[in-house]
N, C-alpha and C positions, 0 to 999 in steps of 0.2 A: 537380413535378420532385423536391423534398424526399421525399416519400412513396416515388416510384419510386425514388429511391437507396436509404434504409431498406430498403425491398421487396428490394432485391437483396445487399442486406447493402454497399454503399458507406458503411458510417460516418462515414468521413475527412471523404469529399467535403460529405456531408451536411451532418454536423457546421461545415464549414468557411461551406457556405452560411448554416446558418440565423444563423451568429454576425454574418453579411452585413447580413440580411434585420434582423437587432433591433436592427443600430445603426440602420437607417432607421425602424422604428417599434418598439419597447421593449414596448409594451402592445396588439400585438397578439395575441389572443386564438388565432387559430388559428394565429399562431408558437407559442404558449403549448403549444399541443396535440400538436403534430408535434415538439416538445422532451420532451416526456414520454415521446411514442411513439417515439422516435430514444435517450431515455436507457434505456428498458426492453429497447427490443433491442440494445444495448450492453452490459448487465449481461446477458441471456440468454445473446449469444455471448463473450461476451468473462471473463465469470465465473461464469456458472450452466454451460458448458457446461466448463470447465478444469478441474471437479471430476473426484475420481477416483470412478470410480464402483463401485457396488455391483451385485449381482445377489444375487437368493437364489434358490436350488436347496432345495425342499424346507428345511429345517433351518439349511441350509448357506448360509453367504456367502459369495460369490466377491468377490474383490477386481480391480478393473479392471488394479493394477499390484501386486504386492506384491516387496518387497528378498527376492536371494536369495544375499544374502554369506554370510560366516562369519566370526564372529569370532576361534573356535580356530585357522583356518587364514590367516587374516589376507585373507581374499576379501570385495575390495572391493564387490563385484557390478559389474554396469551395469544404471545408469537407460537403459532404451529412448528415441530419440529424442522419438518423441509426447509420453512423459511431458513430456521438457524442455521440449518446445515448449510443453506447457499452465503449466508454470510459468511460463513465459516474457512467457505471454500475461498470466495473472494479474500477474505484476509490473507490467506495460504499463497495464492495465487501471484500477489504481491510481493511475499515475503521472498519463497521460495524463488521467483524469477530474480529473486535481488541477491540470492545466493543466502537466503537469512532461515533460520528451521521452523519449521512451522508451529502452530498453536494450536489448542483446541477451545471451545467455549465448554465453559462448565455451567450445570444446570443452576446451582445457588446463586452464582454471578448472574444467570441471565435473569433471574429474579429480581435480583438485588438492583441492576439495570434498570431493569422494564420498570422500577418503583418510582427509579430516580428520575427517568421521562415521562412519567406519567406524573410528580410534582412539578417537574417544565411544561409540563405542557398544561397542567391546571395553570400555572402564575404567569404562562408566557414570557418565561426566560429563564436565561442559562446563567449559572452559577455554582460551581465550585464548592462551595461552603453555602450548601442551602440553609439559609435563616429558617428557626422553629415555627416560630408565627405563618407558615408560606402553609398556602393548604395542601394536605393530602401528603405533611411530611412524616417520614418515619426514619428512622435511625439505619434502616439499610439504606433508603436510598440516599440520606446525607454520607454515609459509606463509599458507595460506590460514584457518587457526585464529587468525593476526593481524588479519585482514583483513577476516575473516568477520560476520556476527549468526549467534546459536547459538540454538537451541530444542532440548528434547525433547519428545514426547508430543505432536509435530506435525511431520508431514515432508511433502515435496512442495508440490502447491499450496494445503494447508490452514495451513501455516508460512507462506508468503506473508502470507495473512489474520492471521493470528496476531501477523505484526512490524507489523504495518499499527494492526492495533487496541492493541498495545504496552499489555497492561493492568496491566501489575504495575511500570512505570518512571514513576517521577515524571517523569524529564527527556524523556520520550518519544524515548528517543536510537534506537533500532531505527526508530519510526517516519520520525524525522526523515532518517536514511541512506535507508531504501527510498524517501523524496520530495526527493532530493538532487537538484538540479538540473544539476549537473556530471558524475554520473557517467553512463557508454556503456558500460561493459565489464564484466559480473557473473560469476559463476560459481556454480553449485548441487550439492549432494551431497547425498542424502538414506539411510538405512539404515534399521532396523527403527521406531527412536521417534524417533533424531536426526537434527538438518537445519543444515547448514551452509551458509551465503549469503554468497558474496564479494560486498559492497556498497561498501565503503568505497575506492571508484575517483573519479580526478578526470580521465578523460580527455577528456572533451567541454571543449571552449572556455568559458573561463570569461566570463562576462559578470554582472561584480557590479556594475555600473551599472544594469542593468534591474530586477534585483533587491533595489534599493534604492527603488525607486518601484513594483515590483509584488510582490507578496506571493503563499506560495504557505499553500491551507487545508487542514485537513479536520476536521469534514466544507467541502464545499470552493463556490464560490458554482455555485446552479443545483440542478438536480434529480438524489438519489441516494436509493437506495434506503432507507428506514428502518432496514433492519441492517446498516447500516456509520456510526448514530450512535455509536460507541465511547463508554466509560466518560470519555475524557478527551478534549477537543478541543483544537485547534494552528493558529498563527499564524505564518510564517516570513518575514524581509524583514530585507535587511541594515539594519540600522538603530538606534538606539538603544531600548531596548525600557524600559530604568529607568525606573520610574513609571508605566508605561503603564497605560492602563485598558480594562479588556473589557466590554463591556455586550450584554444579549441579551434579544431581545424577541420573542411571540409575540401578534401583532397590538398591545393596548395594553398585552399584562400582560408584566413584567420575571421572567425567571428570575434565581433567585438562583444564585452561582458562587463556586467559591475559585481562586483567581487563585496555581498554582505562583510560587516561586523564580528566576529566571531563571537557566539554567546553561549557560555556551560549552563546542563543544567537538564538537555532534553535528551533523555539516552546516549548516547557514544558524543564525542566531540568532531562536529560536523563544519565545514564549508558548505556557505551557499552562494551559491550567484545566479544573475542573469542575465542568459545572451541575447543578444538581438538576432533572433531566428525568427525567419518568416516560415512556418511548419506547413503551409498551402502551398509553399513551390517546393516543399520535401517530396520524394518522390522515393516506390519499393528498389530497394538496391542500394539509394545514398549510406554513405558510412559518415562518422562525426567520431575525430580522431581526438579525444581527451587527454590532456598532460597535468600531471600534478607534482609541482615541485616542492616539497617542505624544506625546513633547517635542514642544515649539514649535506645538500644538497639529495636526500633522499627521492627518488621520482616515481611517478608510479603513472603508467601507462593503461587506458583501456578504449575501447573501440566502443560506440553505438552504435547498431546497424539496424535499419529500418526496415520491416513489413508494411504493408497498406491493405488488414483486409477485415472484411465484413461477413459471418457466416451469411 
């Protein structure tokens, strides 16, 4: 029955089963299998296929979507539905492999968005608090430039990945919004290099009780593909984090790690660190045994297991 949902692309359902099937036995083998084969075509649909894609003609490369504003004439463009929807997906993709509910983009916000990159990409630069003097400003898009994670030199669904893997912030604060467990209500705009993401939403029902005994990862427990081990990995759970200790094991040999600052402020209260992992001699099958120990000696245990695959 697992296989035949996979086969039909029912992930939900699937997914929902085999989580069934391994509390009654943990170490079965052929749950083991139908998990690898259920996370591969997961990433297939759900991220290998969100990309924007390419074609070449002769010489020539055609772009699956490309921006067709103006900034002299202050033309915001429009992002085509599909596109959103594949960002949409990607965000999802993310979230829900990190065990986080998913979102949807709304139409206002994507407007509001697409304003606020399209004033970054007239001034060529990102800012927060766009100053009024900036051309091509209006009042949504200093709105949603509040509100937003900003990138250049990555728009659409490759900006998605880009806040996800968050490789140039210590505090991992882009990362930690895109796996926010609160928020439902996003918004996207994207232009020639710049990309504007309303993330910073608390509409979903909060429930900081759960999330004080369940922790959110990434990389995150269970099987992902090898290139979404980012340069810096994350720990999130309302809790006291001061002192904590991270330990990381690959079967009996310990990676060494520098263990970030701890800084509030960016959705859930997070650890971050960085191991010294060489991800080139990772191989499909390696496991990465995760320990987290907090005050009062509370521990919490989870596994990374690796894929290696390309549709």
């Amino acid at each position: 029955m697992l296989n035949a949902y996979i086969k039909e692309g029912e992930l939900v359902k699937a997914s929902q089963i085999l989580q069934a099937e391994k509390l009654k036995d943990s170490k079965d083998i052929k749950l083991d299998q139908i998990e690898i084969a259920l996370s591969k075509e997961n990433f297939r649909i759900n991220y290998y296929n969100t990309r924007i894609a390419k074609i070449q003609d002769g010489a020539k490369t055609i772009l699956e979507y490309e921006w067709i504003g103006d900034t002299k004439a202050c033309k915001m463009g429009v992002i085509p539905n599909y596109i959103q929807q594949k960002v949409e997906d990607r965000i999802n993709y993310f979230r829900v492999s990190a065990g986080v509910p998913p979102i949807y983009l709304d139409s206002q916000l994507n407007d509001w968005c697409q304003r606020a990159a399209l004033v970054m990409e007239s001034n060529n630069k990102l800012n927060h608090e766009i100053p009024k003097i900036w051309s091509c400003y209006g009042a949504e898009a200093a709105e949603a430039a509040k509100y937003g994670l900003l990138t250049q030199n990555a728009t659409t669904t490759l900006a998605v990945t880009s806040f996800v893997a968050d490789q140039t912030h210590p505090t991992l604060g882009n990362r930690r919004w895109m796996l926010y467990p609160f928020s439902m209500v996003w918004g996207h705009g994207s232009t020639k290099s710049k990309c504007v993401l309303w993330a910073l939403d608390d509409s979903r029902t909060r429930d900081t009780l759960y999330y004080s005994s369940n922790f959110i990862a990434w990389p995150y427990n269970g099987y992902i593909n090898k290139m979404f081990l980012f340069k810096k990995w994350s720990f999130s759970i309302y809790n006291d984090l001061k002192d904590a200790q991270v330990t990381m094991m690959i079967g009996k040999v310990p990676i060494k790690l520098k263990l970030e600052t701890v800084v509030e402020g960016y959705g859930l209260p997070t650890l971050v660190w960085t191991p010294e992992l060489d991800t080139s001699k990772l191989k499909e099958g390696d496991k990465i045994d995760v320990t987290i120990k907090l005050k009062g000696n509370k521990t919490y245990y989870y596994t990374v297991k690796l894929f290696d695959f390309t549709p």
